[in-house]
C-alpha positions in Angstrom: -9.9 11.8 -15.2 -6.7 12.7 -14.8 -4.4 12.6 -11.1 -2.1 15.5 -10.0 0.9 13.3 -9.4 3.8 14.2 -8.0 7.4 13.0 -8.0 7.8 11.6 -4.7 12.0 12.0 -4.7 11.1 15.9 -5.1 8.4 16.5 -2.7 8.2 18.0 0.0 6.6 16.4 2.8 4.9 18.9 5.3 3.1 18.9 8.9 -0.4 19.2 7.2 0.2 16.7 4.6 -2.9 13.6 5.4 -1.9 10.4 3.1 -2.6 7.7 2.6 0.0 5.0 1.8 -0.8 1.8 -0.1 0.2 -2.1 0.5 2.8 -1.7 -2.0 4.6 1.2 -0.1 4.7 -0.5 2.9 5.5 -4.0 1.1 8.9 -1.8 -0.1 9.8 -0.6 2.9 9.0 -3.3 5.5 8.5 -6.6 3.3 11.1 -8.1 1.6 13.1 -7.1 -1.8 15.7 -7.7 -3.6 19.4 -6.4 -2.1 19.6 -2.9 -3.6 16.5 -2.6 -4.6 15.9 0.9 -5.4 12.1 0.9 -4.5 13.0 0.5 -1.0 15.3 2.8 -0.9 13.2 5.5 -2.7 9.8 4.9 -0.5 12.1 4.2 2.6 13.8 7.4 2.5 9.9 9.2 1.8 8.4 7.5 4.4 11.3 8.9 6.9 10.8 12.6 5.5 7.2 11.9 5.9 7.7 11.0 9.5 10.3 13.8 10.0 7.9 16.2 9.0 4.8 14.4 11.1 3.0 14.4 8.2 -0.8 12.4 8.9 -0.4 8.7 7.8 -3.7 7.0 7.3 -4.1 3.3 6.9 -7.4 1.5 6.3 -7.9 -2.0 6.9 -7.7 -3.0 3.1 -4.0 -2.2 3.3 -3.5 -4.0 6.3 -4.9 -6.8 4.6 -2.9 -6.4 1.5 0.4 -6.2 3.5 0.1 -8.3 6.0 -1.0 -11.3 2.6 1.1 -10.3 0.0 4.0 -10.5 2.7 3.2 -13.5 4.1 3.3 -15.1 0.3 6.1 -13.9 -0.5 7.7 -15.0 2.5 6.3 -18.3 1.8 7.4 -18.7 -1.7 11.2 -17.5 -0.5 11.6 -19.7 2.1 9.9 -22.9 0.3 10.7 -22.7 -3.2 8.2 -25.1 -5.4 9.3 -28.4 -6.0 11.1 -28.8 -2.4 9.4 -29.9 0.9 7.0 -27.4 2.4 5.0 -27.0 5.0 1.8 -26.0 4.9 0.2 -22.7 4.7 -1.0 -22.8 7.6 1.6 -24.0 9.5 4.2 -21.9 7.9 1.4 -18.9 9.4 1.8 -20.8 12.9 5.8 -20.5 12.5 8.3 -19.0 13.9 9.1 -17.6 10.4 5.8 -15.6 10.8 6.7 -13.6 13.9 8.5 -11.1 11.3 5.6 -10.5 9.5 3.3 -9.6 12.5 6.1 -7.7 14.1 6.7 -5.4 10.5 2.8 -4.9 10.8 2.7 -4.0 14.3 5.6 -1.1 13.0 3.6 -0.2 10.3 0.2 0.7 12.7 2.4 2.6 15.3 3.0 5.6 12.3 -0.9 5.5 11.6 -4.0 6.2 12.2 -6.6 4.1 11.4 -9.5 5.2 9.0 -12.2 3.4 7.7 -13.5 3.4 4.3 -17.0 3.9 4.9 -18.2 0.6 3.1 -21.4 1.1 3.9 -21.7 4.4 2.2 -20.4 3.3 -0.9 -22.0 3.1 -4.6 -21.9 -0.6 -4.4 -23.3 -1.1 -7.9 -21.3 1.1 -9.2 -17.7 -0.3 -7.8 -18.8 -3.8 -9.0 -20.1 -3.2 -12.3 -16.5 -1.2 -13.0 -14.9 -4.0 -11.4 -17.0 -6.6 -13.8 -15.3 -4.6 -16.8 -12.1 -5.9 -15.8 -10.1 -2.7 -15.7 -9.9 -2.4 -12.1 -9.4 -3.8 -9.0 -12.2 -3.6 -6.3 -9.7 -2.9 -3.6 -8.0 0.1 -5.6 -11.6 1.6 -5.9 -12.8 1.4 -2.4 -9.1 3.3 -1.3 -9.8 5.5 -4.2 -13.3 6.6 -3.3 -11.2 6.7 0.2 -9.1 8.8 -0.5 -12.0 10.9 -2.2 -13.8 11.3 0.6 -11.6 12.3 3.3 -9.3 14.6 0.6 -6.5 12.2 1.4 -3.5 12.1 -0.8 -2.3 8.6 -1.8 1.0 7.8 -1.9 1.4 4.6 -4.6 3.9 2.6 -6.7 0.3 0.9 -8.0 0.1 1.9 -11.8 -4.1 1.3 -11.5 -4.3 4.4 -10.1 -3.2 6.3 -13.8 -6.2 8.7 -14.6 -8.4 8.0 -11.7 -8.7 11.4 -10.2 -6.8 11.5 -7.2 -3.4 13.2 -5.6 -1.0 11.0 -6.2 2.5 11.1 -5.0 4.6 8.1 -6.8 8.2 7.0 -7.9 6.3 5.4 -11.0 7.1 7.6 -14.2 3.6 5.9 -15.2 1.6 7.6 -12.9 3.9 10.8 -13.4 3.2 11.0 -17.3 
């Protein structure tokens, strides 16, 4: 099935837009990357015509999740390289080199609002026996079915989300194809 994606450098972001913006948008803008990067710079400068125009940003917990992990890893990994002297996990997560990651999450929930993805009303069987295939990733389904249901748009870098139905607003020329 294929998405009606859009460019996100050429779209225009209005009052009545409702999206919904993955881990890996926020991970751009708030997490870390590379000087220059130009990821950041593209979903940095969407996210601030998305907020200019007070378009509806939705975040579901699975995204929260996603974020708040993923940055916390990477974090990790930068800070204590393998092969040199690391704390532990947990400690590192008990560190004043966390407060960052909390504080970039707190940021992230004050342009949101909070939707729920309705677990309980899923097609459980269904999700896992796609998942079991291997093709997909049970997160990217529940956010899919998500977006589905409450006619949300998703705004992604994700390249899982090629030919699964949904509006999709991307800087990847995969999903764009």
């Amino acid at each position: 099935m294929r998405n009606s994606a859009t460019d996100i450098k050429n779209y225009i972001f209005k009052l009545t837009d409702e999206l919904l913006l993955d881990a890996n948008i926020w991970l751009s803008v708030y997490g870390p990357s590379k000087p220059g990067s130009w990821r950041a710079k593209v979903y940095s400068k969407a996210l601030a015509k998305m907020l200019r125009a007070r378009s509806k940003i939705y975040i579901d917990v699975l995204i929260v999740s996603e974020f708040i992990n993923a940055y916390t890893r990477i974090e990790y990994s930068l800070q204590f390289p393998i092969g040199t002297r690391r704390p532990s996990f947990k400690q590192f997560r008990q560190s004043m080199d966390f407060k960052p990651i909390a504080a970039d999450t707190r940021r992230i929930l004050q342009h949101c609002k909070r939707v729920e993805s309705e677990f309980d009303t899923l097609d459980i069987t269904t999700l896992i026996n796609e998942y079991g295939k291997g093709n997909s990733d049970f997160n990217d389904q529940v956010l899919a079915e998500l977006c589905r249901s409450k006619g949300l748009t998703l705004v992604t870098h994700d390249g899982d989300f090629a030919n699964v139905g949904l509006t999709v607003v991307t800087a990847n020329r995969r999903l764009l194809i």
